[in-house]
N, C-alpha and C positions, 0 to 999 in steps of 0.2 A: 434767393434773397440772402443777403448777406447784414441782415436786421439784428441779429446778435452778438454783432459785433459794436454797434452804437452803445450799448453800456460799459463797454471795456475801453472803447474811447474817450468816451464819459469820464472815467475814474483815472484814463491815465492824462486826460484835458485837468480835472482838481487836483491831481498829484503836483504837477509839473506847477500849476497856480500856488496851490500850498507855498513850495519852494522859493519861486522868484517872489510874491508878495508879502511885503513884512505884513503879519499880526491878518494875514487874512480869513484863518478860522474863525477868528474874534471881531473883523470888519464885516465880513461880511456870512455870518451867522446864518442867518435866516435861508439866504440865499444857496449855501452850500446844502442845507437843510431838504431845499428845495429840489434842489439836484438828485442829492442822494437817493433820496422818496423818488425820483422820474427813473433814475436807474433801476430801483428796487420794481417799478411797476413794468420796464423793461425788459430786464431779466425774467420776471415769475410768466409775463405774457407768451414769452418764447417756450417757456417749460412748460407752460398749460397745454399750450398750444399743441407741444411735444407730447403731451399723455403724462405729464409728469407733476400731478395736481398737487400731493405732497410738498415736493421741491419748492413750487411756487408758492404756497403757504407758509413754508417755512422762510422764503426771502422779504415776503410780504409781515410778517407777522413782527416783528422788531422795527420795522419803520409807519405803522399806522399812525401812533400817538395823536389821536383824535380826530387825523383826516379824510375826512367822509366820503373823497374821492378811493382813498386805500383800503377806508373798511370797505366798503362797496364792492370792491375789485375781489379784494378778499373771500368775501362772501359766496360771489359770483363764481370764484374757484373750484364749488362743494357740487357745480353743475359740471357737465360735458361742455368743453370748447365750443361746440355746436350751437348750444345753447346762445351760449356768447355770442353766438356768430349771428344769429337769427335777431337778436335783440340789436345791434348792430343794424343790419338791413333793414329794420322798423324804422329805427332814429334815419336813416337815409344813409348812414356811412359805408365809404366803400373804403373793404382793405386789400390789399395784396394778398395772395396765398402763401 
């Protein structure tokens, strides 16, 4: 799977937005905001994923700003992937390997 590559196209989709739209960091705020934090939980998930639990806490930790989805995520970090994985197939969700 080629899943780590969705956040680089992510950033290079708001670069190229940036550019062509006037005043777009400031129209649409929220929204960029929004983005940024999906990459952020993008990236760390791939580095967890990878054995790389540090990494992903460090990508995760500057985009929390009180969102209970990221501290969550965050949190969920300080365990094995496994973990993750198992609490996953409770909820019913099925992911890719």
């Amino acid at each position: 799977s080629k899943s780590e590559l969705f956040p680089i196209e992510k950033r290079i989709m708001l670069k190229k937005l940036h550019k062509s739209i006037p005043n777009f960091s400031k129209d649409y705020k929220i929204e960029v905001k929004y983005v940024e934090q999906s990459i952020a939980i993008e990236e760390a998930h791939h580095y967890w994923q990878n054995g790389n639990k540090d990494k992903a806490r460090k990508i995760l930790k500057p985009n929390i700003n009180g969102n209970i989805k990221l501290i969550l995520f965050y949190l969920l970090t300080f365990f094995p992937y496994g973990f993750y994985k198992s609490l996953l197939q409770l909820k019913g969700v099925v992911r890719p390997n």
